[in-house]
C-alpha positions in Angstrom: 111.8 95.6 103.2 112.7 92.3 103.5 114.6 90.2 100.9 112.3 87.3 101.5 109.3 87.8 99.2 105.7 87.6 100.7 104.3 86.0 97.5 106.3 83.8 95.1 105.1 83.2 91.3 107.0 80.2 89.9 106.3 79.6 86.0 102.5 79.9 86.8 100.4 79.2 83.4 96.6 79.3 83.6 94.9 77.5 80.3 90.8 77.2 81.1 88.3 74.8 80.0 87.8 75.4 76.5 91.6 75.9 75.8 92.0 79.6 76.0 95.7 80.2 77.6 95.2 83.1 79.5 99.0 83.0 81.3 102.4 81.2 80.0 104.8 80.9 82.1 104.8 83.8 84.7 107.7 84.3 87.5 106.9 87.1 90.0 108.7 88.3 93.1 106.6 90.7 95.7 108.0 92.0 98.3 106.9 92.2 101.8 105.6 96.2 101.9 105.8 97.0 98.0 103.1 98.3 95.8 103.2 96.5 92.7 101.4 97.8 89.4 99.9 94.9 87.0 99.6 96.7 83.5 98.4 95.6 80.0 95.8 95.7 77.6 92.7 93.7 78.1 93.4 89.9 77.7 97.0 90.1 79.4 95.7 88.0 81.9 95.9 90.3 84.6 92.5 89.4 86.5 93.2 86.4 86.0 97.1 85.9 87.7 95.0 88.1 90.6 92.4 85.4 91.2 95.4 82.8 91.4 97.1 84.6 94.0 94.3 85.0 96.2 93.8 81.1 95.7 90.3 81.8 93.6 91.6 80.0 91.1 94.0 77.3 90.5 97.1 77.3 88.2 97.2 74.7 85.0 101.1 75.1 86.2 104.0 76.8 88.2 103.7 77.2 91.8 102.2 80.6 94.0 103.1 80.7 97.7 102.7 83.1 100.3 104.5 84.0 103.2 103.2 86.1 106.1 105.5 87.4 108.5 102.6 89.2 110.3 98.8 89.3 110.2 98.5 86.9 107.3 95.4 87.2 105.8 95.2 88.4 102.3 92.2 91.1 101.4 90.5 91.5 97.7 88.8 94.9 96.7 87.0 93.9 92.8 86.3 96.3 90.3 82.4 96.6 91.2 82.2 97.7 94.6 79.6 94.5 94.9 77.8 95.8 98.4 74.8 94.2 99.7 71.8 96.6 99.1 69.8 95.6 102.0 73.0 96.1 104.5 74.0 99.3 105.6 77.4 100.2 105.6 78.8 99.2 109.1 77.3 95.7 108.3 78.8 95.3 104.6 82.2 96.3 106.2 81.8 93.5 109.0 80.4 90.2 106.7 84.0 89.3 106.5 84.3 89.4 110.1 80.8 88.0 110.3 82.8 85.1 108.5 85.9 84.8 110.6 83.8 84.5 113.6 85.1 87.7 115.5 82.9 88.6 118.7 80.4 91.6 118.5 83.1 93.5 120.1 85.9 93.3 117.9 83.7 93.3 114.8 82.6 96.8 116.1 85.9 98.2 116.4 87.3 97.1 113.2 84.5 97.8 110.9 84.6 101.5 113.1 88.8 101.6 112.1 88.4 100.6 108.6 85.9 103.2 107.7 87.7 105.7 109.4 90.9 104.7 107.4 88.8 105.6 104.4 86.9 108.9 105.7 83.6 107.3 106.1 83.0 106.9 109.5 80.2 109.4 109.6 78.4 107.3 107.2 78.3 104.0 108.8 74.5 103.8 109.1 73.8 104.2 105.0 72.7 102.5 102.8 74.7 101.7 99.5 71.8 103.3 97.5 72.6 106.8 99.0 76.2 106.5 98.5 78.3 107.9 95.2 80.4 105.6 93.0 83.5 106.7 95.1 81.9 106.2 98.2 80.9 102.9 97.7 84.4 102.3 96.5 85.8 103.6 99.5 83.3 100.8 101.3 84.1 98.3 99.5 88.2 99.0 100.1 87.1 99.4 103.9 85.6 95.8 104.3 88.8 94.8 102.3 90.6 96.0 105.3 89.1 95.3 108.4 90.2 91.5 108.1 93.4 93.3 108.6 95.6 91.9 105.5 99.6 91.5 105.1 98.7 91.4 101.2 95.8 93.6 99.2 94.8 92.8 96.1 92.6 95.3 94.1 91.7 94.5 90.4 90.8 97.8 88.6 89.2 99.1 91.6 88.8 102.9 90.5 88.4 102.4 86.8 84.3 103.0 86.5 84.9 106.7 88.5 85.7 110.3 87.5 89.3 111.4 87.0 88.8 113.7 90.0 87.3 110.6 92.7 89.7 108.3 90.9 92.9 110.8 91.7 91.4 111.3 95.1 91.3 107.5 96.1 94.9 107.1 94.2 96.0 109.8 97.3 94.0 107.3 100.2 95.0 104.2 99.1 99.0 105.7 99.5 98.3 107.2 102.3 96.7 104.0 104.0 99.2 101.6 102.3 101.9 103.4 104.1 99.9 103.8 107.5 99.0 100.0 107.7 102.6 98.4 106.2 100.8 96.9 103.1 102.0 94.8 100.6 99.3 95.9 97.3 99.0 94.4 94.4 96.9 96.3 91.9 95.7 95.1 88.1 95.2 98.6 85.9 95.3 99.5 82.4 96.3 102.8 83.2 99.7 104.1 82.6 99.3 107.0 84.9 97.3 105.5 87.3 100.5 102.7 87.6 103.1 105.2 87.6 101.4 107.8 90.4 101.1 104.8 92.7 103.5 101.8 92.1 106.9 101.5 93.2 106.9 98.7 90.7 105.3 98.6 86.9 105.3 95.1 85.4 104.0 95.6 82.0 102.0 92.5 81.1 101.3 91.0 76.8 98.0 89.3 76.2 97.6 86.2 74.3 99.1 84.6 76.6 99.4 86.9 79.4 103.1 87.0 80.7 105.3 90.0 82.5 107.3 91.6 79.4 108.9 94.7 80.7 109.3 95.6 84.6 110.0 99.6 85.8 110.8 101.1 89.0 108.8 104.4 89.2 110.8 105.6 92.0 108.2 107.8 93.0 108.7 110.0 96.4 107.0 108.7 99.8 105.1 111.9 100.6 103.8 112.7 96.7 100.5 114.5 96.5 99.2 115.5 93.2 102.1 118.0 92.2 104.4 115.0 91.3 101.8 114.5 88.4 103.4 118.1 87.0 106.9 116.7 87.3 109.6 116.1 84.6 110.3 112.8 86.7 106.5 111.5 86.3 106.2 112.8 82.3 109.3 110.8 81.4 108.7 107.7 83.2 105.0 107.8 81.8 106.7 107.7 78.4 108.6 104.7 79.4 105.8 103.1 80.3 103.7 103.6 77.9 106.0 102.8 75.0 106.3 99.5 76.3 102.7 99.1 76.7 102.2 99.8 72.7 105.2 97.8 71.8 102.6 95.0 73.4 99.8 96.0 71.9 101.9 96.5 68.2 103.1 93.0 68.7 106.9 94.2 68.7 109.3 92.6 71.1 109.7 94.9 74.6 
């Protein structure tokens, strides 16, 4: 990795019309190929510092910038899979690309890539009414990627599925992190879900949202499911977690 971070967070605070403060204050470092974990309880502001790095938003204060030493797009994957019911799924893959103006050509070959990244290249002629929860998930992540991003955001993407779709898509979305170089940025409220995939945990507080506690995981490159079992994964989950109800308890982190 690089020591030059991809997205810098410079005492970002976010107060909205109506003068709720969602963020105070926030100063964030990513790194160019990490997988960074955004974790709190609801009202940490999350979602919110999310939106403002993908430029949705705008801060009240503080600074974001992005550098891109390759591809340097950024891609967005929401919590609702939102897929157009009268598309099928080749053409909810290519809107972005429908959008950036690729040819015909190229549009084919991405949207063709990206839904083989996510193992649903035999099913690029449904329609999102035939499709499970995870498979449309898996859709929605694939249209994500066939802009080809440096940076991917996903904001609770897995949170409305089973444990068993949800642990499944945890494995892809390693797998394809490390096959395309990604840098990921992912909002959870999971503890387990943020240990399992993040090489970073930054624990957020609500009221206002700021980064209170920050953990390495250290998780192995190749894990699979088994690491789940591990004394390693257990203890750090405890970590974790403690921090999260020192948040939520209102003691200081």
């Amino acid at each position: 990795m690089s020591a030059d971070p991809v997205v810098q967070i410079e005492n970002v605070s976010k107060i909205f019309e109506g003068g709720t403060e969602a963020l105070r204050d926030v100063t964030l470092s990513i790194a160019p190929g990490s997988f960074t974990a955004l974790l709190g309880p609801s009202g940490c502001g999350t979602s919110t510092l999310l939106k403002l790095i993908a430029g949705l938003i705008r801060p009240s204060a503080g600074s974001i910038t992005s550098s891109f030493p390759g591809r340097g797009h950024m891609g967005y994957v929401f919590q609702d899979a939102t897929l157009m019911p009268w598309a099928d799924v080749a053409r909810n893959v290519a809107m972005p690309l429908d959008l950036m103006g690729l040819d015909e050509a190229e549009t084919r070959i991405r949207v063709a890539t990206a839904l083989k990244l996510v193992g649903l290249e035999e099913f690029a002629s449904a329609y999102p009414r035939a499709l499970s929860g995870g498979m449309k998930m898996r859709v929605s992540l694939a249209r994500a990627l066939a802009s080809k991003p440096e940076v991917l955001l996903l904001d609770e993407p897995f949170a409305a599925l089973d444990e068993i779709t949800r642990n499944r898509l945890n494995d892809d979305l390693i797998r394809i992190a490390a096959e395309e170089n990604l840098t990921i940025i992912f909002v959870t409220h999971s503890v387990f879900e943020s240990v399992y995939l993040a090489d970073r945990v930054v624990v957020m507080a609500p009221r206002p949202g700021r980064p209170v506690a920050d953990f390495e995981p250290m998780a192995p490159a190749g894990r699979d499911q088994d690491w789940r079992l591990t004394s390693g994964y257990t203890e750090m989950c405890g970590k974790v977690s403690e921090a999260v109800q020192a948040v939520v308890g209102g003691a200081d982190v």
